[in-house]
N, CA, C and O atoms as a GROMACS GRO file, in nm:
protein
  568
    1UNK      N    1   9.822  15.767   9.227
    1UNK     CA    2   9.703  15.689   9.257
    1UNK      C    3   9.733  15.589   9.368
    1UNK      O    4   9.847  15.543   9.381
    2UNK      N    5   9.645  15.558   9.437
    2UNK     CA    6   9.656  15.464   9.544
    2UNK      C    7   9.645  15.310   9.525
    2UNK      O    8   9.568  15.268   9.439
    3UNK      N    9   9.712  15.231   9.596
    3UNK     CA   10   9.702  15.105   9.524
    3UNK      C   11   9.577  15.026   9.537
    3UNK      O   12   9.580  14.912   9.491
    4UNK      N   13   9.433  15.082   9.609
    4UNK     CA   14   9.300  15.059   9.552
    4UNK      C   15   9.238  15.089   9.484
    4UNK      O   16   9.140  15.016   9.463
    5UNK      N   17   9.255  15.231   9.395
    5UNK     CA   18   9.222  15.304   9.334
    5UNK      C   19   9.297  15.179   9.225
    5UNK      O   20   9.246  15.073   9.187
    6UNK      N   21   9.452  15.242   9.187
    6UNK     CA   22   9.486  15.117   9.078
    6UNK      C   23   9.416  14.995   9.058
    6UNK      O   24   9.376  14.984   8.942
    7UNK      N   25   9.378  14.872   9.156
    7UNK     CA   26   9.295  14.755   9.172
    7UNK      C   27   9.177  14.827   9.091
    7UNK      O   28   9.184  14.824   8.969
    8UNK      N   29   9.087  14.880   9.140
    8UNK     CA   30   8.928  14.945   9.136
    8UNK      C   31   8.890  14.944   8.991
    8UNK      O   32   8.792  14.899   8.931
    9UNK      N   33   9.021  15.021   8.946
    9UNK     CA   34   9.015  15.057   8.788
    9UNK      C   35   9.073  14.930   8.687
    9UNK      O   36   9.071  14.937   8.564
   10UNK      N   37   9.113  14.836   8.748
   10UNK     CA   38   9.150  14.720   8.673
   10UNK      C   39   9.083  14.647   8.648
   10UNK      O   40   9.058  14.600   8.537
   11UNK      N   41   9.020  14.614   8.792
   11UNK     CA   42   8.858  14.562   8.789
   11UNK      C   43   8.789  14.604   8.742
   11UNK      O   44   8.709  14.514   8.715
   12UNK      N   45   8.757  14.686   8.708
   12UNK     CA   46   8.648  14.740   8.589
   12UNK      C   47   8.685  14.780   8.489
   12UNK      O   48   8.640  14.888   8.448
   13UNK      N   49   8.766  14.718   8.425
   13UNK     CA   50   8.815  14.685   8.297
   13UNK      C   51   8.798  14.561   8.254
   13UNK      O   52   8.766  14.539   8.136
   14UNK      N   53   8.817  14.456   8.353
   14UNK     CA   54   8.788  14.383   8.323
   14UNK      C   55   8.642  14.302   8.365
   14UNK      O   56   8.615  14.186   8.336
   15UNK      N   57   8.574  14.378   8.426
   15UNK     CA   58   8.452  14.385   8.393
   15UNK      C   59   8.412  14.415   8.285
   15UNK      O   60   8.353  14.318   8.237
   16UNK      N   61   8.411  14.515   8.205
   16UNK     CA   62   8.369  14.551   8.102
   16UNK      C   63   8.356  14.494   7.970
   16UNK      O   64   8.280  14.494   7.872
   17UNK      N   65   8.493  14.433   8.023
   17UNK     CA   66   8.539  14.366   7.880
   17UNK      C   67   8.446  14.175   7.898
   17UNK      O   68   8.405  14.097   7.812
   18UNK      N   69   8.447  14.166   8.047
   18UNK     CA   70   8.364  13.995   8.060
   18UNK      C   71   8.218  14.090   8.028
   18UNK      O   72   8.144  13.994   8.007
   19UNK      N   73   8.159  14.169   8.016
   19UNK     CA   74   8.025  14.201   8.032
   19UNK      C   75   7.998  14.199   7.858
   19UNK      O   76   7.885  14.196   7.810
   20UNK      N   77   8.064  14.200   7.816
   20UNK     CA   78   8.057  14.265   7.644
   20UNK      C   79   8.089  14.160   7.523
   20UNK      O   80   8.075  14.163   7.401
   21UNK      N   81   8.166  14.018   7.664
   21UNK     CA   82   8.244  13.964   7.539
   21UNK      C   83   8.224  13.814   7.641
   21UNK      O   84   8.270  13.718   7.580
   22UNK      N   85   8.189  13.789   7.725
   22UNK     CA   86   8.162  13.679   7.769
   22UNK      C   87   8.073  13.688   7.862
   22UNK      O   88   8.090  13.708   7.983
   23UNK      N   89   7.919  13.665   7.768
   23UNK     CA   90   7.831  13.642   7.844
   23UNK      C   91   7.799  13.522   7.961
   23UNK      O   92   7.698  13.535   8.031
   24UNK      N   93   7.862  13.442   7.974
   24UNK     CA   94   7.909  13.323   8.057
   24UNK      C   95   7.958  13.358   8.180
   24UNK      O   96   7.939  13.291   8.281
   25UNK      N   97   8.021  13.465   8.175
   25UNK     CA   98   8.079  13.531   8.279
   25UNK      C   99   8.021  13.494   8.410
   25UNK      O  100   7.902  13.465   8.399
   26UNK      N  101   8.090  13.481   8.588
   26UNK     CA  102   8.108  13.491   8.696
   26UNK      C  103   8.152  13.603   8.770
   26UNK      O  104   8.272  13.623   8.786
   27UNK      N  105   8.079  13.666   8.809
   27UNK     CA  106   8.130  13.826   8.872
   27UNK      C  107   8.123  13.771   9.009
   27UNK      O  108   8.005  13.754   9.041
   28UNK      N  109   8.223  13.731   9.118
   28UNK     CA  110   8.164  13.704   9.234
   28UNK      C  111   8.136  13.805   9.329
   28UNK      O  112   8.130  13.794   9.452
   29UNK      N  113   8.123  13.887   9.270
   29UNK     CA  114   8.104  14.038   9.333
   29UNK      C  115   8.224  14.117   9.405
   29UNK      O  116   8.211  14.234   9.441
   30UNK      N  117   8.332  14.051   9.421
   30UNK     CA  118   8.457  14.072   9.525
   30UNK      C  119   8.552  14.153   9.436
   30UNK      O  120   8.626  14.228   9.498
   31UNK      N  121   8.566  14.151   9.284
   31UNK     CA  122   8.647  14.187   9.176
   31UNK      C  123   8.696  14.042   9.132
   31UNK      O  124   8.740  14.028   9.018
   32UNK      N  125   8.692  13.976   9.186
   32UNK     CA  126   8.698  13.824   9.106
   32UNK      C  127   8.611  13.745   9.016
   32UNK      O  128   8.489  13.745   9.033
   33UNK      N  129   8.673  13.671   8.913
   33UNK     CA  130   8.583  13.649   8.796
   33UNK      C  131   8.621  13.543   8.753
   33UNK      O  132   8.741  13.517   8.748
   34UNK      N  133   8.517  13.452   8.709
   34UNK     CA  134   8.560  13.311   8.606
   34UNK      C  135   8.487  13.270   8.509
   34UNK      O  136   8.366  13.271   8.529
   35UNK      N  137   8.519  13.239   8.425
   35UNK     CA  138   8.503  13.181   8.297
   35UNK      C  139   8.513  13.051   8.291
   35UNK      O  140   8.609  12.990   8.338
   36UNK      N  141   8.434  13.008   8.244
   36UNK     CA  142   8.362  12.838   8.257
   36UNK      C  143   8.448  12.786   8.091
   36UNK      O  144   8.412  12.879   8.020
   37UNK      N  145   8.510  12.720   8.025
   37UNK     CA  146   8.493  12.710   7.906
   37UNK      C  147   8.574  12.492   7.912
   37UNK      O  148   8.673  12.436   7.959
   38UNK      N  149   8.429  12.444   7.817
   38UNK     CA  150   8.454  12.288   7.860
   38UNK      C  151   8.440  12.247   8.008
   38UNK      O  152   8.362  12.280   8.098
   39UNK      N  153   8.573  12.142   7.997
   39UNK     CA  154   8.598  12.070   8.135
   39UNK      C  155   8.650  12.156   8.174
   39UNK      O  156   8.676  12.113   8.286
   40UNK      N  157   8.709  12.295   8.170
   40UNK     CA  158   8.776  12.442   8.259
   40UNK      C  159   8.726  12.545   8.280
   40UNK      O  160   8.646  12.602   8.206
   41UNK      N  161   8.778  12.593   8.419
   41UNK     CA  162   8.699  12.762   8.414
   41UNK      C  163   8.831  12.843   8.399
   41UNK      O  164   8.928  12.767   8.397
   42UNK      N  165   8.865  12.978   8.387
   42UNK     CA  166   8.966  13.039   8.406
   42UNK      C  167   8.868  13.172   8.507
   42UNK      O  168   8.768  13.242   8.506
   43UNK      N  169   8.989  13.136   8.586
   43UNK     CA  170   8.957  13.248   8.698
   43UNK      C  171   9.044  13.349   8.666
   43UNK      O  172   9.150  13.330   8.607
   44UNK      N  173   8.995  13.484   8.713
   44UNK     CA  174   9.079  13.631   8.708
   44UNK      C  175   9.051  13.687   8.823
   44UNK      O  176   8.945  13.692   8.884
   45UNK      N  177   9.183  13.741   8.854
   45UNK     CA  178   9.203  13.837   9.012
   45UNK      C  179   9.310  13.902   8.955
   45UNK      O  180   9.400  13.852   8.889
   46UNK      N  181   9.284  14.077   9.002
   46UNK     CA  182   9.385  14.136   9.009
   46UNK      C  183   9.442  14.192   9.136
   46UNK      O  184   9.390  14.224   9.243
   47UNK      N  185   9.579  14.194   9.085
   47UNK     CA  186   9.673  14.211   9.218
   47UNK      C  187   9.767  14.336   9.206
   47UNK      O  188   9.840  14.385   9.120
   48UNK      N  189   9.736  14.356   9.309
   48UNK     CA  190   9.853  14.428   9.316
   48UNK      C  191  10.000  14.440   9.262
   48UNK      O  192  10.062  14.336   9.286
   49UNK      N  193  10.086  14.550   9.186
   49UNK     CA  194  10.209  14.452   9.129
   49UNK      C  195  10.335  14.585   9.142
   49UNK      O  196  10.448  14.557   9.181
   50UNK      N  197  10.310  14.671   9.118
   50UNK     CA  198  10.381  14.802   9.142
   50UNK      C  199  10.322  14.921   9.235
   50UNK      O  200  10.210  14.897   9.283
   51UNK      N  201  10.390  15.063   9.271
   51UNK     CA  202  10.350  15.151   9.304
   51UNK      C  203  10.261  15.243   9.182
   51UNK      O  204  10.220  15.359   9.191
   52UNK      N  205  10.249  15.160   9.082
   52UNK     CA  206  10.171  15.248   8.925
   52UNK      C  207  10.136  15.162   8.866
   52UNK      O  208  10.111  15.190   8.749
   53UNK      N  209  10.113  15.001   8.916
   53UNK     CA  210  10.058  14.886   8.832
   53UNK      C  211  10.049  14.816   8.898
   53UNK      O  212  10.109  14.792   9.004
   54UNK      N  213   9.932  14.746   8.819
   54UNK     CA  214   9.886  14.592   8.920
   54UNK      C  215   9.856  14.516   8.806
   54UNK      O  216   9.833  14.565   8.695
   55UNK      N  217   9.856  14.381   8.838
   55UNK     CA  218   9.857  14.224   8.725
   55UNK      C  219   9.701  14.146   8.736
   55UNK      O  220   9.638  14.095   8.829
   56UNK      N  221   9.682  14.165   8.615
   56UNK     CA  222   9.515  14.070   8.595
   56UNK      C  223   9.600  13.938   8.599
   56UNK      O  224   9.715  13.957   8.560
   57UNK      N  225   9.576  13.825   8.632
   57UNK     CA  226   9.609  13.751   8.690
   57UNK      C  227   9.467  13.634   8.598
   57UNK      O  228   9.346  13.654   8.604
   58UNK      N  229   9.520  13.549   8.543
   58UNK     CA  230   9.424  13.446   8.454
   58UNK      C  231   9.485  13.314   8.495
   58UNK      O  232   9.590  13.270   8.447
   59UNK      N  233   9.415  13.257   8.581
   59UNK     CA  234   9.453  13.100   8.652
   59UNK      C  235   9.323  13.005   8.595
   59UNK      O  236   9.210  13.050   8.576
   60UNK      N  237   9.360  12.875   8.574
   60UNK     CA  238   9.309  12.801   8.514
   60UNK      C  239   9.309  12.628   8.574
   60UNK      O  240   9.354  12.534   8.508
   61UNK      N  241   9.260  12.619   8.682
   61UNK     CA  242   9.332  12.474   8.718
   61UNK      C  243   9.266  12.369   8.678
   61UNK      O  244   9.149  12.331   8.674
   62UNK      N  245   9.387  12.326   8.644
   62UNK     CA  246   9.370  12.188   8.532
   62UNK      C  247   9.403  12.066   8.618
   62UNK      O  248   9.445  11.993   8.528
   63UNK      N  249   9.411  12.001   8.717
   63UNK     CA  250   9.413  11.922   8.781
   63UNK      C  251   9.442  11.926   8.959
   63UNK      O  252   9.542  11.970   9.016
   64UNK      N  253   9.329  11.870   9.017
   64UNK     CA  254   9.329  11.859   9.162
   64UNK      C  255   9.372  11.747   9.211
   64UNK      O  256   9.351  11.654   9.133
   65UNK      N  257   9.426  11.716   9.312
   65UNK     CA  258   9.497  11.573   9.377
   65UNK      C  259   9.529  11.499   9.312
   65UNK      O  260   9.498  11.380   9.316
   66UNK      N  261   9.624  11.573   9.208
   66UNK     CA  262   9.736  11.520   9.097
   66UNK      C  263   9.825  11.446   9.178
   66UNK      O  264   9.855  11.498   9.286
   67UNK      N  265   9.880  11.323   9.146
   67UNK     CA  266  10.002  11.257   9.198
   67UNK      C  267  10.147  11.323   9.142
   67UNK      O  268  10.193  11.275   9.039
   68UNK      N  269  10.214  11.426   9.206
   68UNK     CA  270  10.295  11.494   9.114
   68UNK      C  271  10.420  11.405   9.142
   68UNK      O  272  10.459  11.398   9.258
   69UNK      N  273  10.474  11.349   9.060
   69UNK     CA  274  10.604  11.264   9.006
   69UNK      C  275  10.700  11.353   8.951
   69UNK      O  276  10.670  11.458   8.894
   70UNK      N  277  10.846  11.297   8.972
   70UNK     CA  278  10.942  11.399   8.870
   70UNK      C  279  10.943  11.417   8.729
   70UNK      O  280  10.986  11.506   8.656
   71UNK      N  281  10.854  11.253   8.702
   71UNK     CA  282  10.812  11.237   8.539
   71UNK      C  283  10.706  11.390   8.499
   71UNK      O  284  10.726  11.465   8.404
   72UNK      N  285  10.624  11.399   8.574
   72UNK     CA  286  10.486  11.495   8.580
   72UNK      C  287  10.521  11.636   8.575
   72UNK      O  288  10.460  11.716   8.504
   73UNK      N  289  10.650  11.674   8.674
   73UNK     CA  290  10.720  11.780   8.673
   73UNK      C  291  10.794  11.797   8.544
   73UNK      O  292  10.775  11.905   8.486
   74UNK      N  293  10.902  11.681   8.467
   74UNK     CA  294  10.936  11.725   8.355
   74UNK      C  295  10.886  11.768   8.275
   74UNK      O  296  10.912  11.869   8.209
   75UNK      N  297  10.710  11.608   8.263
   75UNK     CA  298  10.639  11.697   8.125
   75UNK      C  299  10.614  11.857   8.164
   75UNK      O  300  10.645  11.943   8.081
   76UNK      N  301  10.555  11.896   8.298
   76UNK     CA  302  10.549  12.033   8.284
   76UNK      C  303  10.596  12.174   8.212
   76UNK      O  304  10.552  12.274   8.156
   77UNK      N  305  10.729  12.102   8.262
   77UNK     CA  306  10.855  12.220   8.237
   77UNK      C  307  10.879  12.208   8.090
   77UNK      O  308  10.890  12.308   8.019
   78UNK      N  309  10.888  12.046   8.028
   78UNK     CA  310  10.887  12.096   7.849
   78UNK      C  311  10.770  12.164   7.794
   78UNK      O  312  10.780  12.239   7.697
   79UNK      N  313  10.674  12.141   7.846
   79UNK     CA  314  10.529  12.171   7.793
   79UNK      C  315  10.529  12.342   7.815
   79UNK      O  316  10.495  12.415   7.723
   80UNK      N  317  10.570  12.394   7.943
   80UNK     CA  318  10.609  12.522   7.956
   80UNK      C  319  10.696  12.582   7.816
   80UNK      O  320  10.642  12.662   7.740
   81UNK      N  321  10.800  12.548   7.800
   81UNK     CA  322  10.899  12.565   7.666
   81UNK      C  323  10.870  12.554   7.556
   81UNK      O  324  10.933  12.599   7.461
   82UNK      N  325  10.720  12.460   7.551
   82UNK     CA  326  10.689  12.463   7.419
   82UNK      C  327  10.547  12.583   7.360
   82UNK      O  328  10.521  12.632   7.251
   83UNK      N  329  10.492  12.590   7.480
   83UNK     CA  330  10.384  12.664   7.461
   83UNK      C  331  10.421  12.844   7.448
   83UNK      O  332  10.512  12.906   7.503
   84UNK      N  333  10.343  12.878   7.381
   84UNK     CA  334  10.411  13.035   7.378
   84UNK      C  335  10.314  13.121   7.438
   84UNK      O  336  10.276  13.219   7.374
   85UNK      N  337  10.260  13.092   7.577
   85UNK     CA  338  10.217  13.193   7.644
   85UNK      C  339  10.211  13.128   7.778
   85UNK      O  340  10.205  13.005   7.772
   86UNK      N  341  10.211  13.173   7.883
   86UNK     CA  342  10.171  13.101   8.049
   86UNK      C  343  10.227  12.978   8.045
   86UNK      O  344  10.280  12.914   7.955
   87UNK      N  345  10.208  12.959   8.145
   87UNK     CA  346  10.301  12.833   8.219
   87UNK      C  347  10.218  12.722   8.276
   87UNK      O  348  10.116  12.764   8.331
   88UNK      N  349  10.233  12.590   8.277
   88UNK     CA  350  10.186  12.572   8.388
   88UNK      C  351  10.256  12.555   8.542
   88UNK      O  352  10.376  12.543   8.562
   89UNK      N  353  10.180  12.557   8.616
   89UNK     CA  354  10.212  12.517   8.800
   89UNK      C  355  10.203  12.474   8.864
   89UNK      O  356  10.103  12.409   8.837
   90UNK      N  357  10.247  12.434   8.999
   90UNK     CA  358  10.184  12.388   9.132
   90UNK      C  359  10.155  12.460   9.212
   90UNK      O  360  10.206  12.571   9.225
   91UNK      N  361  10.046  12.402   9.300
   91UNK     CA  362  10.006  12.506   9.424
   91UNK      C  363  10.044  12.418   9.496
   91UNK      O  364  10.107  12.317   9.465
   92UNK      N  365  10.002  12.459   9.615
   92UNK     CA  366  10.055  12.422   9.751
   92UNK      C  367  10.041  12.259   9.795
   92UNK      O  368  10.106  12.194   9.877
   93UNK      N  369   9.905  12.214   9.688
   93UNK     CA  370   9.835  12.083   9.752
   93UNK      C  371   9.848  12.004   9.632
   93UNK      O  372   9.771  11.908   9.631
   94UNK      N  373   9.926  12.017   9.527
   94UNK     CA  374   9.995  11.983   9.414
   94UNK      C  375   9.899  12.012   9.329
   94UNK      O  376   9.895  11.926   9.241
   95UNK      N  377   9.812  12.102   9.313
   95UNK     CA  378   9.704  12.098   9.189
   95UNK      C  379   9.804  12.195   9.087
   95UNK      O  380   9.882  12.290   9.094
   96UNK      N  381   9.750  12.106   8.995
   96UNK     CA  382   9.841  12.175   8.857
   96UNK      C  383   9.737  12.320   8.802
   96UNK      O  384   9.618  12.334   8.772
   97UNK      N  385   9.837  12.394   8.810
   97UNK     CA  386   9.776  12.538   8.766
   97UNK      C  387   9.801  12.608   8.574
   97UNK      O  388   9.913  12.590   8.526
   98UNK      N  389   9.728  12.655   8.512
   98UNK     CA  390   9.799  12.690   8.405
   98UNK      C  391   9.766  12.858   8.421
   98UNK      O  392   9.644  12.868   8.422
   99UNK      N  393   9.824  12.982   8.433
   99UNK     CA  394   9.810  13.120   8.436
   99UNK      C  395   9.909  13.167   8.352
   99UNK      O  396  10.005  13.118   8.293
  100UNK      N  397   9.844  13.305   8.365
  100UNK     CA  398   9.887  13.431   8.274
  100UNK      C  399   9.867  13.557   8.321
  100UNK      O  400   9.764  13.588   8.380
  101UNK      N  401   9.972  13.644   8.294
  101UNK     CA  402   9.897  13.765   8.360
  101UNK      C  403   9.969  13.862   8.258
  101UNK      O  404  10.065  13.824   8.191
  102UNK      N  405   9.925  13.972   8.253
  102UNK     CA  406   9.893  14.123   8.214
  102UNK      C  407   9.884  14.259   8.310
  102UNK      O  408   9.833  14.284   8.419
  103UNK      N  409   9.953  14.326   8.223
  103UNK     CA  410   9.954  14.454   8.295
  103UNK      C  411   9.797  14.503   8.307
  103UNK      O  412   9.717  14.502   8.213
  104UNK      N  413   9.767  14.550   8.457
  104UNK     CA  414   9.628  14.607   8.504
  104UNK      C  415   9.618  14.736   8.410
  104UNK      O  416   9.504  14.765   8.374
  105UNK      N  417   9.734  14.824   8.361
  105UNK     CA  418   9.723  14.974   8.346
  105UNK      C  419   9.711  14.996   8.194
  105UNK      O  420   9.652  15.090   8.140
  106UNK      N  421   9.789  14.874   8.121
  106UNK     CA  422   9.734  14.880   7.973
  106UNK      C  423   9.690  14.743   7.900
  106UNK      O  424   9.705  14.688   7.791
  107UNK      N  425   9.618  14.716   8.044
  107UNK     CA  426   9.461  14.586   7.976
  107UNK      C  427   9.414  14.659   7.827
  107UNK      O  428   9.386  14.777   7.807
  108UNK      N  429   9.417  14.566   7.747
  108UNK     CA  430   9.312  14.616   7.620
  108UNK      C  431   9.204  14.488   7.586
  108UNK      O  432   9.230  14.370   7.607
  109UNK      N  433   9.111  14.525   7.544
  109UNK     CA  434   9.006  14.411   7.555
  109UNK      C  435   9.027  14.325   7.464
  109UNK      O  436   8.973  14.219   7.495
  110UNK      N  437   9.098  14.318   7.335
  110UNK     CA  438   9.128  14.283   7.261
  110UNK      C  439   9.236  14.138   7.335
  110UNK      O  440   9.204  14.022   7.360
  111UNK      N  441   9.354  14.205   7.351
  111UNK     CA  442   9.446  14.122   7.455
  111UNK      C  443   9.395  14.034   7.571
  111UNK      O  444   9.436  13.928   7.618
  112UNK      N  445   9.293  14.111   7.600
  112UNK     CA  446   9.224  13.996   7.715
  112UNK      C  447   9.133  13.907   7.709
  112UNK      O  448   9.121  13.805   7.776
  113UNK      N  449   9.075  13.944   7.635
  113UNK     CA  450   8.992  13.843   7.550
  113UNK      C  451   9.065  13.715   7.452
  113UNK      O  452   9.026  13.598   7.450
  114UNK      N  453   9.169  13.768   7.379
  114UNK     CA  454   9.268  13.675   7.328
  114UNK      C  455   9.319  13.578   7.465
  114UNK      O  456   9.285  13.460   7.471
  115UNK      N  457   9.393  13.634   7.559
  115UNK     CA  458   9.437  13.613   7.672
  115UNK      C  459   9.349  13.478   7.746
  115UNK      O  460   9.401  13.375   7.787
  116UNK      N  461   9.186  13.515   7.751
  116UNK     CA  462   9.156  13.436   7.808
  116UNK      C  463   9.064  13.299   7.752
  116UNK      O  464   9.011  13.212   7.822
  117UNK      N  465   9.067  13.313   7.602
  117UNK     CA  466   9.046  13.191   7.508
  117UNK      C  467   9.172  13.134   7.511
  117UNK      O  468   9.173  13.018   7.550
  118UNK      N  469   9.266  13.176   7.486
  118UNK     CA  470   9.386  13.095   7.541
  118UNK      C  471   9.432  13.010   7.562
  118UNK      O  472   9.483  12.916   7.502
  119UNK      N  473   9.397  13.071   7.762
  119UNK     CA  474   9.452  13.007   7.871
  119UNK      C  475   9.291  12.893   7.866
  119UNK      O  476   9.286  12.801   7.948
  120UNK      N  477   9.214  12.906   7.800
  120UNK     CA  478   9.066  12.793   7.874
  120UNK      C  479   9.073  12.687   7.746
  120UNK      O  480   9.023  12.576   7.765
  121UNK      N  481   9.127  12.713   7.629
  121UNK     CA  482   9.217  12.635   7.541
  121UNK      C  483   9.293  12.496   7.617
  121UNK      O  484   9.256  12.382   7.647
  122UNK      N  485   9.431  12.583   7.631
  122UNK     CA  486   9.510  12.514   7.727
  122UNK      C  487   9.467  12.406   7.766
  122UNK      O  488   9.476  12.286   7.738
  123UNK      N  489   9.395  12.505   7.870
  123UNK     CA  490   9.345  12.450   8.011
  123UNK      C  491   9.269  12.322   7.963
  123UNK      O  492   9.302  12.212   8.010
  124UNK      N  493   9.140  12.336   7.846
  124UNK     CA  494   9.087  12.231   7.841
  124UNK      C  495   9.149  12.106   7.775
  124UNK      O  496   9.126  11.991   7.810
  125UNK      N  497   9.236  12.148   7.670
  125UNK     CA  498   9.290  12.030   7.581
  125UNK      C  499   9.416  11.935   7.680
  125UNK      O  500   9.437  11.816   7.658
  126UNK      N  501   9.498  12.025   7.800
  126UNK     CA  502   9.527  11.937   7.872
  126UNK      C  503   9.530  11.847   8.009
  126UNK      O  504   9.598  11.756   8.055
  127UNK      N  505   9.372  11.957   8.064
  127UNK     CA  506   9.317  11.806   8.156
  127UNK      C  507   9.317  11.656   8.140
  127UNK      O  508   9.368  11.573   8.216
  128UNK      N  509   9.245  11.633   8.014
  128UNK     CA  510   9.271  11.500   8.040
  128UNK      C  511   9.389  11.409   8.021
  128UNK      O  512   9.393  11.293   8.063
  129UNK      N  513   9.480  11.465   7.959
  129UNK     CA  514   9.578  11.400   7.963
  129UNK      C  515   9.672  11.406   8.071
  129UNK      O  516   9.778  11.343   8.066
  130UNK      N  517   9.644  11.470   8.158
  130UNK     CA  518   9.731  11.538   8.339
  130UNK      C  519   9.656  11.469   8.399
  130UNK      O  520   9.718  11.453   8.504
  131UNK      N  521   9.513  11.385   8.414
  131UNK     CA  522   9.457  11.347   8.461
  131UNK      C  523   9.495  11.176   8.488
  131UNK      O  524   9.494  11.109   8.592
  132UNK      N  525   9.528  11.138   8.337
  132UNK     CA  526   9.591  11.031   8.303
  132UNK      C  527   9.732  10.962   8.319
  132UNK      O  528   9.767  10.846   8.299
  133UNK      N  529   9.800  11.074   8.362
  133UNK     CA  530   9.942  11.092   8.421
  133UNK      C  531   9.915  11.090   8.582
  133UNK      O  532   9.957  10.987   8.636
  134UNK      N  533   9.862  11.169   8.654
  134UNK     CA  534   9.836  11.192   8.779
  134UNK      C  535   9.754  11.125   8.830
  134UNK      O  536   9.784  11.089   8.944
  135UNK      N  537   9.650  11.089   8.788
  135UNK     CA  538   9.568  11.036   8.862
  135UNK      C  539   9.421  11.132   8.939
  135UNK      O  540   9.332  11.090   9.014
  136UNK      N  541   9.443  11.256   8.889
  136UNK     CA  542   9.386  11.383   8.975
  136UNK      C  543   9.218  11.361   8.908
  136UNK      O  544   9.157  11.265   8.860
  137UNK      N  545   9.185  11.508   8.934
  137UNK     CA  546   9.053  11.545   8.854
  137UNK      C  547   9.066  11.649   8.772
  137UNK      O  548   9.160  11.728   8.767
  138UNK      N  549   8.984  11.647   8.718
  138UNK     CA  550   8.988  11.818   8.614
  138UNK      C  551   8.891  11.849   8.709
  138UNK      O  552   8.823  11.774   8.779
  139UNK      N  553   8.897  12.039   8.696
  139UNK     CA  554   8.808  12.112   8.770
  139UNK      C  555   8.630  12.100   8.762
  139UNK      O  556   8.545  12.124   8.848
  140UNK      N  557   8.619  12.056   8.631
  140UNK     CA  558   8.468  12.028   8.604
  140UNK      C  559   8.404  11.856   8.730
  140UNK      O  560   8.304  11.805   8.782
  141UNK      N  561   8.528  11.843   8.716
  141UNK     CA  562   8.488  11.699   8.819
  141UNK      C  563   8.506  11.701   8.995
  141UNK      O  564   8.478  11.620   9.084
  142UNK      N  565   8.560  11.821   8.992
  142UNK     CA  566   8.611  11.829   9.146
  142UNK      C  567   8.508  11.848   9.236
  142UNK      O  568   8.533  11.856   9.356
   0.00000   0.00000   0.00000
């Protein structure tokens, strides 16, 4: 299979599964998708990841023009160690990220749906306290 063909079919998996199970849903028509849940949305893009697989990709950003400190970075990294799924991150402009990803080829709706109550979990219970550390916004405020 070709690696659009792989994408094509990931994406519409996970279409299927936001059409059936989260009526809330964001289709921006591109194969990208977000989920609104609280002060968070969780966005999904899939990517490319092998010559026979590609990664649904569940990003969640939990704070914009965060003041990132080495204090801010530690809590990260324990908070990473303590949580038992995804991580959180930085991007480029220090916004703190929390993602997850999954194999494109054995998405099950079950898993992704778990997957993405989750990460909008997470996401919501620790904006405000990253907010309060940093100084940033949560995404609902940006």
């Amino acid at each position: 299979m070709s690696e659009r063909t792989l994408i094509t079919a990931a994406q519409d998996k996970v279409r299927g599964v936001l059409q059936n199970r989260f009526a809330n849903h964001i289709d921006f028509g591109d194969g990208t998708f977000a989920i609104p849940h609280g002060s968070s949305s969780v966005a999904i893009v899939v990517r490319p990841y092998t010559e026979t697989d590609t990664m649904v990709e569940l990003i969640a950003q939990i704070v914009s023009e965060a003041k990132v400190t080495p204090e801010v970075m530690h809590w990260l990294l324990r908070k990473n160690a303590e949580l038992h799924m995804g991580a959180f991150g930085l991007l480029f402009d220090d916004s703190i990220v929390y993602n997850y990803s999954l194999s494109g080829n054995n998405l099950d709706a079950d898993e992704l749906e778990s997957a993405i109550a989750s990460i909008a979990v997470i996401a919501d219970h620790y904006d405000d306290e990253l907010v309060q550390m940093t100084g940033g916004k949560r995404a609902v405020d940006a």
